[in-house]
N, CA, C and O atoms as a MOPAC input file, in Angstrom:
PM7 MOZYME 1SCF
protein

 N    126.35900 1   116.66200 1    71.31900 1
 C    126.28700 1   116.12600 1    69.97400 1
 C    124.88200 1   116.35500 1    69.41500 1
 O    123.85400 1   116.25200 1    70.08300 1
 N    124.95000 1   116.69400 1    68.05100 1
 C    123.31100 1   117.05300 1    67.62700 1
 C    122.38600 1   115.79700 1    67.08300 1
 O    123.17900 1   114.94600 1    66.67800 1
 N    121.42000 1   115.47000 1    66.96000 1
 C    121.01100 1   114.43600 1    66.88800 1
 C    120.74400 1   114.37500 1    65.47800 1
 O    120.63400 1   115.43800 1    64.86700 1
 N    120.58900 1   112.94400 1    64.69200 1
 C    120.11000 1   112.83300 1    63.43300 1
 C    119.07400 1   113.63900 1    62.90500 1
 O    119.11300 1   114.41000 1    61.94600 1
 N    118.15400 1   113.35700 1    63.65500 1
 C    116.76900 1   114.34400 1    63.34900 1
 C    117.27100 1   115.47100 1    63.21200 1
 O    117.29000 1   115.88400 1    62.05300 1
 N    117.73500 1   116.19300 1    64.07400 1
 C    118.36600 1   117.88000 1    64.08400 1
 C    119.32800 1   117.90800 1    62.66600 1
 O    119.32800 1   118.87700 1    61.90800 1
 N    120.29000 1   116.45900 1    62.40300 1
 C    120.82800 1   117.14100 1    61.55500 1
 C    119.99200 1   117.65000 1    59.91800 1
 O    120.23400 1   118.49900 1    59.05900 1
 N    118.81800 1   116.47800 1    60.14300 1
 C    117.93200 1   116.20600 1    58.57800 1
 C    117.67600 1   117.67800 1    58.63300 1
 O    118.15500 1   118.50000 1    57.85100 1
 N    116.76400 1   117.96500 1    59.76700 1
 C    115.74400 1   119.06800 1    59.65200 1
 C    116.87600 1   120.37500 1    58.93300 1
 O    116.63500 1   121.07300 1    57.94800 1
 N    117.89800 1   120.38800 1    59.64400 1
 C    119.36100 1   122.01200 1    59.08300 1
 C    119.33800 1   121.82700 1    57.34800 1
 O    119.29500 1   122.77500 1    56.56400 1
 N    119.38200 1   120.14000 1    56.90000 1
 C    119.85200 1   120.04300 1    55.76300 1
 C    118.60200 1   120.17300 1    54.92400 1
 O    118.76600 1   120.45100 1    53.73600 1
 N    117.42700 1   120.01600 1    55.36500 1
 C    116.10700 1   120.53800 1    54.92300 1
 C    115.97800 1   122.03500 1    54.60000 1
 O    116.28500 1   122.49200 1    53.50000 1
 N    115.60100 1   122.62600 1    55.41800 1
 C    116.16000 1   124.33700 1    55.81700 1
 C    117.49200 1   124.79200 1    54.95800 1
 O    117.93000 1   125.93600 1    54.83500 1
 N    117.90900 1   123.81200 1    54.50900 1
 C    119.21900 1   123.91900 1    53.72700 1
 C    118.89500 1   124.51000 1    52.00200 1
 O    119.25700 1   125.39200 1    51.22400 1
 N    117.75300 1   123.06300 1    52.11000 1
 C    117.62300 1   122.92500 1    50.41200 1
 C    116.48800 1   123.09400 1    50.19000 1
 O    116.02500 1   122.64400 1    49.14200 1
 N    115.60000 1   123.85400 1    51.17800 1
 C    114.34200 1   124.34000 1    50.69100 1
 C    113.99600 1   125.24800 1    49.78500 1
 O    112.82600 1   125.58200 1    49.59400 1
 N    115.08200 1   125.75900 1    49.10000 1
 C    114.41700 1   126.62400 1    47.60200 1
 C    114.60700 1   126.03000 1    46.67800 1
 O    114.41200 1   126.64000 1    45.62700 1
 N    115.14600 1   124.33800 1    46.56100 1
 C    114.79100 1   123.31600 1    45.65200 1
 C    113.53800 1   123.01600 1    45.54600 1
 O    113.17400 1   122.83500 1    44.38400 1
 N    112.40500 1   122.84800 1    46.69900 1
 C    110.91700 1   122.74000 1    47.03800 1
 C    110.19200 1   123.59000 1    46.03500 1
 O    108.99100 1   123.38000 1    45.87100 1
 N    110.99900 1   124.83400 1    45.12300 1
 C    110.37700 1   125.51100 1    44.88500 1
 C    110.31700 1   125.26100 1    43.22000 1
 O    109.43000 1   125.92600 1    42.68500 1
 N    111.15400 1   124.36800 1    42.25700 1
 C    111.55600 1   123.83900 1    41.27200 1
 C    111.22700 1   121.99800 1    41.15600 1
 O    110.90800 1   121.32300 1    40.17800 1
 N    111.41300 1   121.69800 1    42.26300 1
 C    111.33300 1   119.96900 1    41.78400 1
 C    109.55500 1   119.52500 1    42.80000 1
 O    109.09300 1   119.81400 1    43.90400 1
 N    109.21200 1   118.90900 1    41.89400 1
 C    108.07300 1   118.35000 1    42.35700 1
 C    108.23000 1   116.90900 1    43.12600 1
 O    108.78300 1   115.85200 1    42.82700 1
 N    107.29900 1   117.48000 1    44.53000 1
 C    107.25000 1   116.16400 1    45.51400 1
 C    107.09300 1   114.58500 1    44.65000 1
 O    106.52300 1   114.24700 1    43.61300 1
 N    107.70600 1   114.05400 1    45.41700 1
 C    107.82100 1   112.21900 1    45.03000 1
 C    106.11800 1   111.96800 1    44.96600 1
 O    105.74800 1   111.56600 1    43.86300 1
 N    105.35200 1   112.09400 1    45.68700 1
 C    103.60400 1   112.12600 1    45.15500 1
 C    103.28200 1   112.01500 1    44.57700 1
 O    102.57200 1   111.07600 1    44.21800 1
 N    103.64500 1   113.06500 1    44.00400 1
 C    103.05500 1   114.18000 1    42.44000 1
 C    103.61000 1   113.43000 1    41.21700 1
 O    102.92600 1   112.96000 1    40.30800 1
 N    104.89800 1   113.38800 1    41.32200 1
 C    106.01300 1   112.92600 1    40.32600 1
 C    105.56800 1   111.75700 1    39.38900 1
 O    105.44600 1   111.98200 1    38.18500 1
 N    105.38300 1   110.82900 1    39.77300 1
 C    104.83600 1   109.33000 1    39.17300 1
 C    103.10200 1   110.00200 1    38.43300 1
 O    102.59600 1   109.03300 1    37.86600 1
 N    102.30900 1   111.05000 1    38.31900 1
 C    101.55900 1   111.54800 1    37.61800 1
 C    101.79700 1   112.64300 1    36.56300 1
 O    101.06000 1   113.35100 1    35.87700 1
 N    102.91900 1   112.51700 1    36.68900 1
 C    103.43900 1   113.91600 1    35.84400 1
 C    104.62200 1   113.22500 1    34.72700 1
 O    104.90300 1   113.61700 1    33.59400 1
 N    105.01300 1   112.41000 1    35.27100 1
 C    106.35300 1   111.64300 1    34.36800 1
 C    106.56200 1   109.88400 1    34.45500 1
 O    106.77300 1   109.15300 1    35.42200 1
 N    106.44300 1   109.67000 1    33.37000 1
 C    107.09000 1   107.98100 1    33.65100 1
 C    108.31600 1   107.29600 1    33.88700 1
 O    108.62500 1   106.11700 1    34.06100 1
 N    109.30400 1   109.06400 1    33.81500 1
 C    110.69200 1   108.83900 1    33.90700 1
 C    111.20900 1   107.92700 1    35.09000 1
 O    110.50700 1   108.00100 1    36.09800 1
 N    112.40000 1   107.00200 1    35.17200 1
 C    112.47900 1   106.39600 1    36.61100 1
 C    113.64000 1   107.38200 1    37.24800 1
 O    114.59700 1   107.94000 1    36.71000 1
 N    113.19200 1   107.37200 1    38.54800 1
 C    114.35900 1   108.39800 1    39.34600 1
 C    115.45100 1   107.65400 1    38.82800 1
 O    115.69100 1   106.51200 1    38.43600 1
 N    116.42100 1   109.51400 1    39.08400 1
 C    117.75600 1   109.43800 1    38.73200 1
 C    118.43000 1   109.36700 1    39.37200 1
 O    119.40900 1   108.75200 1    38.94900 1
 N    118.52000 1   109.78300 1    40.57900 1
 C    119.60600 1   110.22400 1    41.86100 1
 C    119.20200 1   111.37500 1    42.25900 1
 O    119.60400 1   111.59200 1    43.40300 1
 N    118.45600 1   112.38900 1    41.73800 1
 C    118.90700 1   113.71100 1    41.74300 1
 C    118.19700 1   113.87300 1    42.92300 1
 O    117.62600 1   112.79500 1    43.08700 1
 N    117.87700 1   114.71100 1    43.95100 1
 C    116.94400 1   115.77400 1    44.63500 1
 C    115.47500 1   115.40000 1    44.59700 1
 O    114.64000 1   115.69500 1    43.74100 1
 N    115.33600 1   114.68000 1    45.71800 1
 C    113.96200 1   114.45500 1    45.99000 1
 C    113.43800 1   114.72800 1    46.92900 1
 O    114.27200 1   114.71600 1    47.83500 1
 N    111.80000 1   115.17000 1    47.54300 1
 C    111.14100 1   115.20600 1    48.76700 1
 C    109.88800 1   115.34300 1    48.58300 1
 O    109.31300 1   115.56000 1    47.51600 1
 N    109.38400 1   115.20100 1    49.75900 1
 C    108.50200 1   114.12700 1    49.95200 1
 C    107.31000 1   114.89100 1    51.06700 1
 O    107.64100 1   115.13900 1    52.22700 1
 N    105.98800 1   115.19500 1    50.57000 1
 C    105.33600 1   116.16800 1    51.08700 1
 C    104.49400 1   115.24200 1    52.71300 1
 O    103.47100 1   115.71800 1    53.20500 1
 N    104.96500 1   114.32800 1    53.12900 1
 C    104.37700 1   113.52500 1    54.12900 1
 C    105.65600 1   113.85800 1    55.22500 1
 O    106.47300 1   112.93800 1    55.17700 1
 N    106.00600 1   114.82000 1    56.10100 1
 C    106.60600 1   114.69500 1    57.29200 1
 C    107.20700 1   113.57200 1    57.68200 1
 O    108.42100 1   113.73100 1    57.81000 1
 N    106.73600 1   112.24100 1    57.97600 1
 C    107.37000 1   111.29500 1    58.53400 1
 C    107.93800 1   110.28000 1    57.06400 1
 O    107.95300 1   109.05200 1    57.14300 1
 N    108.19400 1   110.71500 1    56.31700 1
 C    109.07000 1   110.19100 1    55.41300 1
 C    110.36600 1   111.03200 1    55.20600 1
 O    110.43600 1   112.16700 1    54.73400 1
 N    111.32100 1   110.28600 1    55.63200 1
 C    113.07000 1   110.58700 1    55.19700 1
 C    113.49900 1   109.50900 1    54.40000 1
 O    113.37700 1   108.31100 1    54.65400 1
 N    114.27800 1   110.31000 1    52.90300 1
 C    114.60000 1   109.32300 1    52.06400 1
 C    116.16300 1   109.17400 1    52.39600 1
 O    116.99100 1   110.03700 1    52.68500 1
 N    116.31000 1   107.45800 1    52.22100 1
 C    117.74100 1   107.02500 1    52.72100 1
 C    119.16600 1   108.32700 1    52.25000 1
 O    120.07400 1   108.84600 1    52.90000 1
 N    118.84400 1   108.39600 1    51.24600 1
 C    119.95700 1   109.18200 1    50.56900 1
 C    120.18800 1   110.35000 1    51.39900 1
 O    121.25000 1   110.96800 1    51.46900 1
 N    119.01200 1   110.63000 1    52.08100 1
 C    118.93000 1   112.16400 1    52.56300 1
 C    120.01300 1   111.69600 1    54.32500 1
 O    120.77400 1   112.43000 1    54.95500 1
 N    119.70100 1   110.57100 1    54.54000 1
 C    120.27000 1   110.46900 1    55.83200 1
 C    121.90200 1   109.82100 1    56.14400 1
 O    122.67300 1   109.68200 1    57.09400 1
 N    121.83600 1   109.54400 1    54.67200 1
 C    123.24600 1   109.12500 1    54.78100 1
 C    124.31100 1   109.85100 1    54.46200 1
 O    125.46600 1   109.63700 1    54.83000 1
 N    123.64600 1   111.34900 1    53.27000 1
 C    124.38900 1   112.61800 1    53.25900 1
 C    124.19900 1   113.08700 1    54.64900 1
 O    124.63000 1   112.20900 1    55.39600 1
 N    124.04400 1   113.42600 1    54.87300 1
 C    124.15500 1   114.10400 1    56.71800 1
 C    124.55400 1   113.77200 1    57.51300 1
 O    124.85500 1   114.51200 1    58.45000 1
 N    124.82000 1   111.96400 1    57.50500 1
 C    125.66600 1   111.54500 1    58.30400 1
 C    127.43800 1   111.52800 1    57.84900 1
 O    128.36400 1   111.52400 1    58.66100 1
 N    127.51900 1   111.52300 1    56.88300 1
 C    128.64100 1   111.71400 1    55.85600 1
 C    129.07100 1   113.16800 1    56.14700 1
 O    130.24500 1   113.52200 1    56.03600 1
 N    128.39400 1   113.73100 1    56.40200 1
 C    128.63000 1   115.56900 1    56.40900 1
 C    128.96800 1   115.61600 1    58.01200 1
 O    129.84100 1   116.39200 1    58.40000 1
 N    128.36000 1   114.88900 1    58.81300 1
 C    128.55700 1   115.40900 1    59.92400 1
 C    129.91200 1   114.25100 1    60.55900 1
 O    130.59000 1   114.42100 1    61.57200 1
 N    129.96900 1   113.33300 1    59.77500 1
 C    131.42300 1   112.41200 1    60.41300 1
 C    133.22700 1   113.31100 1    59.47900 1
 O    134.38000 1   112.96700 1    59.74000 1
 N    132.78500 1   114.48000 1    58.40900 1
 C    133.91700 1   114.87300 1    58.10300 1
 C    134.37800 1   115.71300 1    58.70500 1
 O    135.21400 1   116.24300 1    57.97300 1
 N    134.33500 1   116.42000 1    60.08500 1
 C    134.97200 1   117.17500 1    60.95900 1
 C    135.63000 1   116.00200 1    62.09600 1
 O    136.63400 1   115.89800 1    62.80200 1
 N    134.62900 1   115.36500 1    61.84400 1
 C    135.14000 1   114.35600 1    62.90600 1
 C    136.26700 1   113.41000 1    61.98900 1
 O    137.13900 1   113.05600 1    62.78300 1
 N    136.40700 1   113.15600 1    61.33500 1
 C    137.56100 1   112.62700 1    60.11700 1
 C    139.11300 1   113.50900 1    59.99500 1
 O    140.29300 1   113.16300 1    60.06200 1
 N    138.44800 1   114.72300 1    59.79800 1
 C    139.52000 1   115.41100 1    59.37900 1
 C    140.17300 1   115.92200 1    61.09000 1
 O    141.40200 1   116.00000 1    61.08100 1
 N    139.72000 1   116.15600 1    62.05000 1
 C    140.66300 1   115.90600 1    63.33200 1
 C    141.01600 1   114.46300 1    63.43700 1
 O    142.22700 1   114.47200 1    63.65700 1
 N    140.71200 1   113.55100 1    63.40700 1
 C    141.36700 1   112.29600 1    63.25200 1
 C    142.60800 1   112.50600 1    62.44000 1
 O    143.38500 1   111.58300 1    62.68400 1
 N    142.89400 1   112.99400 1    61.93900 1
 C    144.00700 1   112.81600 1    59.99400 1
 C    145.07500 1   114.10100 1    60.98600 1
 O    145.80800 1   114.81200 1    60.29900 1
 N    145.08200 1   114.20100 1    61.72400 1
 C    145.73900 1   115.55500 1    61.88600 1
 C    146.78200 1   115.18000 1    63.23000 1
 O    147.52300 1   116.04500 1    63.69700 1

């Protein structure tokens, strides 16, 4: 079984040419007063994972395991 960490880091590696359009959570609060929306966020400090990010991945990785259940 792959571990949480393993799965963040794939889904990172995933959406890293978003890194290249949306500005880190840091930065963000100097650039805009807008309040987050939902959309696509990250976060230039390594040991920060945002909830959203870990609960898509766990969601992603329990629907194989779902859909052999249903069968």
């Amino acid at each position: 079984m792959v571990s949480l960490l393993e799965l963040v880091r794939l889904y990172d590696e995933e959406q890293s040419w978003l890194r290249q359009f949306v500005v880190p959570e840091e930065r963000r609060n100097q650039l805009t007063s807008a309040p987050w929306g939902g959309e696509y966020r990250w976060f230039l400090a390594d040991n920060v994972v945002p909830l959203e990010k870990v609960r898509l991945v766990r969601e992603r990785a329990a629907q194989p395991f779902l859909a052999r259940a249903q069968r």
